[in-house]
Structure formats: C-alpha cells, structure tokens
VOBA-1610 file (N, C-alpha, C; in pm, whole numbers, padded with zeros to 5 digits, always signed):
BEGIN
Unk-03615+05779-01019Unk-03588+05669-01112Unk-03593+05536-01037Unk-03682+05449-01135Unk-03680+05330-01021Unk-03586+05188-01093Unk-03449+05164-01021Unk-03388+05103-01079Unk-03389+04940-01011Unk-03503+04901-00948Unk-03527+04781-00879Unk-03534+04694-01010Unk-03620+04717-01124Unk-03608+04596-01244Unk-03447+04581-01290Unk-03347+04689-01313Unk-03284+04621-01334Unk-03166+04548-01293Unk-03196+04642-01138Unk-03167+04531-01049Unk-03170+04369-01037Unk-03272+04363-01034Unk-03320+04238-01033Unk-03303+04200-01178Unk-03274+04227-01295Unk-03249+04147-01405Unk-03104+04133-01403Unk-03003+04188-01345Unk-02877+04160-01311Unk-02874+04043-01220Unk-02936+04077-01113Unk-02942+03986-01057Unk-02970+03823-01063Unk-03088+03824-01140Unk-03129+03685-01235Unk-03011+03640-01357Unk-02958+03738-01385Unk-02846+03669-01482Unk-02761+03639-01435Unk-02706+03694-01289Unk-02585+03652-01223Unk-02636+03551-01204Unk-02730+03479-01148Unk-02794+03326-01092Unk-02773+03231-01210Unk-02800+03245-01331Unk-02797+03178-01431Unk-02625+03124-01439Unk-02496+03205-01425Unk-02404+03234-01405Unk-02387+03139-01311Unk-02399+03152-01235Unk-02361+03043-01127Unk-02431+02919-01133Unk-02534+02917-01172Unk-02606+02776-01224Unk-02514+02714-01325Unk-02488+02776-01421Unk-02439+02717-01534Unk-02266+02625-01434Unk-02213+02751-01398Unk-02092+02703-01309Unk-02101+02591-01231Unk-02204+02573-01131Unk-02205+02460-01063Unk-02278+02325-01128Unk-02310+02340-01273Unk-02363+02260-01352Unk-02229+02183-01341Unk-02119+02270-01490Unk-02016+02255-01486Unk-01906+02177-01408Unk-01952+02195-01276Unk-01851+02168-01167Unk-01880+01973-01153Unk-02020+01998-01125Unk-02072+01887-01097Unk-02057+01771-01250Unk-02103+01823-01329Unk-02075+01742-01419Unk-01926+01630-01468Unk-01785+01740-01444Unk-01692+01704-01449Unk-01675+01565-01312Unk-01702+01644-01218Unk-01687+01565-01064Unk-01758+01378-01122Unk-01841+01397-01224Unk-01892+01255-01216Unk-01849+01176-01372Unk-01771+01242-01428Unk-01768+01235-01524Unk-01689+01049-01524Unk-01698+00965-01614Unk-01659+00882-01624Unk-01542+00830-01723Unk-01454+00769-01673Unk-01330+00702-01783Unk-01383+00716-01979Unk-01314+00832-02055Unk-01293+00803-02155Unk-01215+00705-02276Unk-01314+00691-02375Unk-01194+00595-02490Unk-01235+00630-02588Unk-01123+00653-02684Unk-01142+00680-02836Unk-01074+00543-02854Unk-01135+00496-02998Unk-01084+00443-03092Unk-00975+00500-03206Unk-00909+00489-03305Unk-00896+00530-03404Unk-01003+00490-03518Unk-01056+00595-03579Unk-01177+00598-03671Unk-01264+00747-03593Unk-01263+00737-03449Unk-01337+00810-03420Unk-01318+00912-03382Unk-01321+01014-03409Unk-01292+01200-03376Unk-01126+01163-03395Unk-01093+01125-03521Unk-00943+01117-03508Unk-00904+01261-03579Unk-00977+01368-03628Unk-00903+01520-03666Unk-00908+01573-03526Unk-00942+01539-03398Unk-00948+01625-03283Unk-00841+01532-03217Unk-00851+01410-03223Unk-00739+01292-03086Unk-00618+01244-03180Unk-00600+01235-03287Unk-00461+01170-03331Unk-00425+01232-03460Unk-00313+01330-03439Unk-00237+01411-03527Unk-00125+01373-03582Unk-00146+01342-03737Unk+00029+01345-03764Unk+00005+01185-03808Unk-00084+01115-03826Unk-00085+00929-03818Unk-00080+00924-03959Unk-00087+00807-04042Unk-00086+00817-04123Unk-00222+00711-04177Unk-00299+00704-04285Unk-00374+00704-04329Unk-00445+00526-04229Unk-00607+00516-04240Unk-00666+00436-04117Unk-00622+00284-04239Unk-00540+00152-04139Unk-00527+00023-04141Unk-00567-00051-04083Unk-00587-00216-04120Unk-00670-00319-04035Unk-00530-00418-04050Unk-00494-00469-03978Unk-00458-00599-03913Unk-00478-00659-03801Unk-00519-00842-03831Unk-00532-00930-03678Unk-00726-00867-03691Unk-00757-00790-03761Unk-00882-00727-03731Unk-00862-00631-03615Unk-00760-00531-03628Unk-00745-00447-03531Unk-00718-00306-03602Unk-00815-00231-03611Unk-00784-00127-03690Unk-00695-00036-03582Unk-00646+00096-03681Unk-00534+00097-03642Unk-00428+00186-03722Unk-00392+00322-03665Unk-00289+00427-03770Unk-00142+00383-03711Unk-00063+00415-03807Unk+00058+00415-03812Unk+00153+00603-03801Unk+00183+00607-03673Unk+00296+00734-03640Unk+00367+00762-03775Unk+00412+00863-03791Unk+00536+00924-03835Unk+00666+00928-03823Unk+00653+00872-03694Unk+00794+00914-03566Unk+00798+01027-03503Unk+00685+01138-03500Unk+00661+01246-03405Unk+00517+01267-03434Unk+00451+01185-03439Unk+00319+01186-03392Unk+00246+01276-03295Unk+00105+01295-03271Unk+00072+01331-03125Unk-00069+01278-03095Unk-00110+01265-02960Unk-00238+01239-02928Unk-00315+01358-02849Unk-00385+01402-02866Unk-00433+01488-02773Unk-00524+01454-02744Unk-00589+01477-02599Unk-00665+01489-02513Unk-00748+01596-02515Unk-00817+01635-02547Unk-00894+01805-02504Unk-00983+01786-02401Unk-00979+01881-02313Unk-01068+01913-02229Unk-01099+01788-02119Unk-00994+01744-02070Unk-00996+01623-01995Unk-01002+01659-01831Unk-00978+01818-01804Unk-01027+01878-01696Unk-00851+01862-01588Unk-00930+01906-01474Unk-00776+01930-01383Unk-00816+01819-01284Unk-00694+01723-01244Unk-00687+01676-01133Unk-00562+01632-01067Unk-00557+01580-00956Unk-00393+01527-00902Unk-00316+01464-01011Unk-00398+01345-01066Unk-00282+01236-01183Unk-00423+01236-01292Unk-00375+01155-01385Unk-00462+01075-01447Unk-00408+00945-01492Unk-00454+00870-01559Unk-00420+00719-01608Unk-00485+00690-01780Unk-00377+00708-01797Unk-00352+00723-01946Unk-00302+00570-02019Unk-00415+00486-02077Unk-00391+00358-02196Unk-00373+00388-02275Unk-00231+00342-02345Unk-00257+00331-02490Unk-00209+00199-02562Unk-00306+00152-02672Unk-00317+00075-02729Unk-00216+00050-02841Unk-00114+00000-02860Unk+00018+00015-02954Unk+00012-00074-03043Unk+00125-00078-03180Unk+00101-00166-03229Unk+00238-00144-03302Unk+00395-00240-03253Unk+00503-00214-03323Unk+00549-00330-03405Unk+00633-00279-03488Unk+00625-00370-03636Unk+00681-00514-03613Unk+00615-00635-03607Unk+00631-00776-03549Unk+00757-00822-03632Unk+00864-00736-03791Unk+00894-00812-03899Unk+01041-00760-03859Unk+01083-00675-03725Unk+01164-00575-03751Unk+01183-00582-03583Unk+01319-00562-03566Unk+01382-00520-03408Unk+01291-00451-03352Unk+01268-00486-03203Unk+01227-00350-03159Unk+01227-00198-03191Unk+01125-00158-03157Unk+01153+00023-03213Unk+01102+00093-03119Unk+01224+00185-03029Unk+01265+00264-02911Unk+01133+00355-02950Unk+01039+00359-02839Unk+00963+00444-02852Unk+00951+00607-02719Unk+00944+00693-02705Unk+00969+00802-02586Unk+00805+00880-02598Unk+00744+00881-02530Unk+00628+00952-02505Unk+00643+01080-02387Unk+00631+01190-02451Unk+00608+01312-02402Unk+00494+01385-02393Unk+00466+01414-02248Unk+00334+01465-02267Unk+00330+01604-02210Unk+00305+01701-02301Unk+00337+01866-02236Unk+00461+01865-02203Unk+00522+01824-02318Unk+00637+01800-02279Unk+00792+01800-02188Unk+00728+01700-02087Unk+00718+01591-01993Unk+00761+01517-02002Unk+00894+01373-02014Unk+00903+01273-02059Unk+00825+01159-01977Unk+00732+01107-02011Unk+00669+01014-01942Unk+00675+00898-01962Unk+00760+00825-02051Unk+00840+00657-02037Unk+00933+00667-02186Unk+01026+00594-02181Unk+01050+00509-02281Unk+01056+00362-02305Unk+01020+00320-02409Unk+01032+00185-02390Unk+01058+00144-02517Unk+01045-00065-02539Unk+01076-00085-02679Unk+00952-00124-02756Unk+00916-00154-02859Unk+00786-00142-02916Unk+00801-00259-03061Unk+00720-00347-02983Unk+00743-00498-03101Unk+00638-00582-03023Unk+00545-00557-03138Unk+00402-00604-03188Unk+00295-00573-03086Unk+00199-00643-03064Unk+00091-00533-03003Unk+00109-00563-02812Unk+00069-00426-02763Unk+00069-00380-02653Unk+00026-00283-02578Unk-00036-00280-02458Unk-00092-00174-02434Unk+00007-00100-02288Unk+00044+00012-02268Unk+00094+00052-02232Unk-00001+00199-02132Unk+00027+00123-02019Unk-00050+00212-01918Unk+00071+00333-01828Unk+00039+00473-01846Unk+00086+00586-01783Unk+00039+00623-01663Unk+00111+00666-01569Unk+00040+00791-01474Unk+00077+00908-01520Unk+00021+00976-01532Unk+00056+01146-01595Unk+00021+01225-01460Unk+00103+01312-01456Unk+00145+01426-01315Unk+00034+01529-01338Unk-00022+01573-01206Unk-00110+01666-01162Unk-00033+01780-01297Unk+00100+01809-01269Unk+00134+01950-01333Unk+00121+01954-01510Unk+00099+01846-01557Unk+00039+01785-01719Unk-00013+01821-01745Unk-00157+01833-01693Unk-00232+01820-01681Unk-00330+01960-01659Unk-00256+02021-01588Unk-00303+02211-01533Unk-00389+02279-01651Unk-00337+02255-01742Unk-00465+02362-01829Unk-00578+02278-01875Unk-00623+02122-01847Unk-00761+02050-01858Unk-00720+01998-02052Unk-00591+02046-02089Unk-00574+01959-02228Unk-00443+01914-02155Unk-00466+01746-02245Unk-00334+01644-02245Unk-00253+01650-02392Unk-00155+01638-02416Unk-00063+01626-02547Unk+00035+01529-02519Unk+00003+01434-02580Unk+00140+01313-02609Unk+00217+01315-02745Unk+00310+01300-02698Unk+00354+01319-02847Unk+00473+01205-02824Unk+00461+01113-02945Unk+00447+00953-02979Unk+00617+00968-03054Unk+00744+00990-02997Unk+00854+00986-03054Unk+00938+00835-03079Unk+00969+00784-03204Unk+00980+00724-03245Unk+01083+00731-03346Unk+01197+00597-03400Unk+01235+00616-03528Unk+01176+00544-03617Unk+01159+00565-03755Unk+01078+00513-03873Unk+01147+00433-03934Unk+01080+00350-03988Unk+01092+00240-04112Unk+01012+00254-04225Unk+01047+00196-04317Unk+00997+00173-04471Unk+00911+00003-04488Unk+00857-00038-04492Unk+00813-00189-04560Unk+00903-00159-04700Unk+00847-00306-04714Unk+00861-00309-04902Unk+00782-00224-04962Unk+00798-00172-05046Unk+00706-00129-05173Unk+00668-00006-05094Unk+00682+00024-05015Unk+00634+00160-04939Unk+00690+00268-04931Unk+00648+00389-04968Unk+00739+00477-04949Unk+00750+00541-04828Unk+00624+00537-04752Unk+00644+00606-04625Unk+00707+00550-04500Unk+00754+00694-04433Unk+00814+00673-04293Unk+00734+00634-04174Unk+00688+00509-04168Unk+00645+00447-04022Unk+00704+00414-03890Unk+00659+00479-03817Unk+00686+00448-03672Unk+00647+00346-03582Unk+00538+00355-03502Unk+00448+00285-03402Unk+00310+00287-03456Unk+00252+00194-03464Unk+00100+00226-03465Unk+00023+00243-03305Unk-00106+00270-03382Unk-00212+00318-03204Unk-00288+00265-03298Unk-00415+00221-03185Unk-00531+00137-03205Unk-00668+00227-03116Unk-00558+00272-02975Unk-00736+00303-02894Unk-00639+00375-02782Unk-00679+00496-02729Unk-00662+00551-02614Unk-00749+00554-02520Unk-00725+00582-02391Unk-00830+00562-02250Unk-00783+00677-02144Unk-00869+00746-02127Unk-00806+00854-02002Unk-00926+00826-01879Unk-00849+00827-01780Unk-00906+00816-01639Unk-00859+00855-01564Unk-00928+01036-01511Unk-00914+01134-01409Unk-00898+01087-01229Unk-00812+01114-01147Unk-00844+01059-01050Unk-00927+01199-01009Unk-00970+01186-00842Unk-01076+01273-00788Unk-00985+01332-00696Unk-01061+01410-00688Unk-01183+01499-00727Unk-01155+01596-00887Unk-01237+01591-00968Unk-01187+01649-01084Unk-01197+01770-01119Unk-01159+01877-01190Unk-01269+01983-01192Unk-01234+02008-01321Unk-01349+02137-01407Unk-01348+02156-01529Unk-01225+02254-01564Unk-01144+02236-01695Unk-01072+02303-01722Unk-01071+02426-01680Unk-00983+02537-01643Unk-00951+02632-01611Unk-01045+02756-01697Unk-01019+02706-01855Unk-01080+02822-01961Unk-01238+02819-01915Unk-01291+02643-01939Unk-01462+02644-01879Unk-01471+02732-01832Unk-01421+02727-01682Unk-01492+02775-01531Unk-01515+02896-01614Unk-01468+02968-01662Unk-01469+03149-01707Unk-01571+03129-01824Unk-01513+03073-01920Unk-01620+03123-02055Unk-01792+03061-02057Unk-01750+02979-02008Unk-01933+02939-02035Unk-01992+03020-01889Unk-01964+03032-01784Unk-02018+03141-01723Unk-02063+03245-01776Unk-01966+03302-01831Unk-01953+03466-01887Unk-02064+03481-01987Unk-02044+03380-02052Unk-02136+03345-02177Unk-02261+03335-02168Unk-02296+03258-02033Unk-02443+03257-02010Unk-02462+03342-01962Unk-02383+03419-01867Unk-02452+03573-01834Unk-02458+03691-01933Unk-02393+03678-02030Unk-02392+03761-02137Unk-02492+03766-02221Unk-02564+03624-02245Unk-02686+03607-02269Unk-02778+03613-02238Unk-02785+03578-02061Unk-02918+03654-02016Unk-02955+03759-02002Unk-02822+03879-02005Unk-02859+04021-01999Unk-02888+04048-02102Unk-02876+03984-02239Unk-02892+04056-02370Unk-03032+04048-02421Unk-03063+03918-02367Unk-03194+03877-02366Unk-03336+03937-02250Unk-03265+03987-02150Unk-03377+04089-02087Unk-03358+04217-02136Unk-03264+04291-02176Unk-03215+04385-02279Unk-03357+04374-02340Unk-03391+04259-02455Unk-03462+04290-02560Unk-03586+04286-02506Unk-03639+04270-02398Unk-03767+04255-02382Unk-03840+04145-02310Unk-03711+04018-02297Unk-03764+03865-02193Unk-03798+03911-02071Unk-03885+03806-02017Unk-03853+03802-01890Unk-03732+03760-01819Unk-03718+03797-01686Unk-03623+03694-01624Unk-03621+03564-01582Unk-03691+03496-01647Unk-03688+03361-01631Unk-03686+03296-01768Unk-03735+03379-01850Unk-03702+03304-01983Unk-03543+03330-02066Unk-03487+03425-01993Unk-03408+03513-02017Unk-03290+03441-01990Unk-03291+03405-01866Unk-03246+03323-01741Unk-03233+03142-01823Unk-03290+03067-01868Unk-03355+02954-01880Unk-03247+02958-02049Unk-03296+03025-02155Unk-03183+03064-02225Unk-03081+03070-02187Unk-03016+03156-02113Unk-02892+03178-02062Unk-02807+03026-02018Unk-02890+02963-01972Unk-02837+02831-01878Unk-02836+02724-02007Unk-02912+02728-02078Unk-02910+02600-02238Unk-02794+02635-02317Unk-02736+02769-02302Unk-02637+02788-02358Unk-02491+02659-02391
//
C-alpha cells in the first residue's frame, strides 16, 4: 500500500495551518489603534444605551446606569489604552460615574458635560482578547421623559500596547478550520495546492 499521497496531503494541510496561524499572528502584531463611533456596529460595541441623540452636533447614546461597552476581539497584550468619549448632563449636579471592566474597577469619577476620559486597562483584562466595560451610573429623568438616564458616550478608542497577539480562541479555531478544510477538500478530489489555497482564504 502506498501511503506517500496521503502523506503528503496531510502534510500540505498542516502547512496551510500554520500559514493561516502566522498570518494571524502577524496581522494582530501590526494592527493599528481602533475607534467606533456611536451609529456604528453599535449591536456588537454599546449594550444597554438608549435610543441614537444629537447635541452641540455630537451624536451620541444615553446609559441606563448599567450600561456596557464591549470590545471584541481586541487580542492579548501587557495594557491597553482605552478613550472614552462622555457626555454628562450639563442641567444637573455631577453624576458619580464607576467603570468596570471584566469586572475590574477601573476609575471612578464625576460626570458633568462633555469629556473624554482616558484608561489604562491591566494585562489581566484583557487575557481572553474581549474587553467589557460596564458604564455604572445613577439615573435621572428630564422633563417630559420617562426614561432612566445616566451618562452618555459619543466614541470609544482602543490602543493595544506591543507586542500584541491574537485572541487565545483565534490562535485554535481558524487554524483548525483551515486544516479541516484542506483535508476535506483533498478528500474530494483537489489537489494540494488548490486544496491548500482554499484552506488559507478561509
């Protein structure tokens, strides 16, 4: 029995496997300072806000008083440096705001009218490559309003220090994934290079 082909088609998928990985690796390593707005991917970055406002021409959600922001997939490193863009009610005392992240207490402070408020967040925050803030606050009413408002947010900013690397889950699943695909795909009949080439577009 001559088992050199599928040798070698194991072999070509393990390569794909490690291509994809050191894609991965490298990609994160250069990756550059993120920013959301509010408006943008706000069902994935800001949970719990309450419906999108403009004032000053600064758009802009309003907390609950246990709000959250998340981060996904912001990867592992020593610290990061975490902006956020605030916005507390100019008509009304200060309002005690506490930000927890993985919960972490990472400042308190007071919160009256707009401000941006820069964090260092700890290597250990940070360990599984997702961030979670969660925006604690007490609420107020306006006039005529029925809802419970907290703090508003305008714009978040995350900036990894170095060396970075890709979340913990990455390193494993998109590997696995592309090798799972290139074997399935010489399975049916590819070559190993087209097989391979698939595997890595994954």
């Amino acid at each position: 029995m001559n088992i050199r082909p599928s040798y070698g088609r194991a072999l070509g998928a393990l390569g794909v496997a490690c291509f994809v990985l050191i894609t991965l690796v490298v990609a994160y390593r250069f990756t550059p300072p993120i920013a959301w707005r509010v408006g943008e991917q706000d069902a994935f970055v800001f949970n719990g806000f309450h419906d999108l406002e403009t004032a000053n021409q600064i758009l802009f959600r309003w907390s609950d008083g246990a709000s959250a922001v998340r981060l996904p997939q912001v990867g592992q490193s020593t610290f990061g440096l975490v902006a956020l863009q605030t916005w507390g009610p100019g008509t009304l005392p200060p309002v005690p705001l506490t930000i927890v992240a993985n919960q972490e207490r990472l400042l308190t402070t007071s919160m009256h009218g707009l401000r941006v408020l820069h964090l260092l967040v700890p290597g250990q925050v940070i360990a599984g490559g997702d961030v979670h803030f969660d925006l604690l606050s007490p609420t107020w009413r306006p006039a005529n309003d029925q809802r419970d408002l907290g703090i508003g947010i305008a714009r978040v900013s995350w900036q990894s220090s170095r060396p970075l690397l890709p979340p913990v889950q990455q390193l494993w699943v998109l590997p696995t994934l592309a090798l799972s695909l290139a074997l399935l795909l010489t399975r049916l009949g590819l070559n190993s290079v087209t097989a391979g080439v698939s595997g890595a577009l994954v």
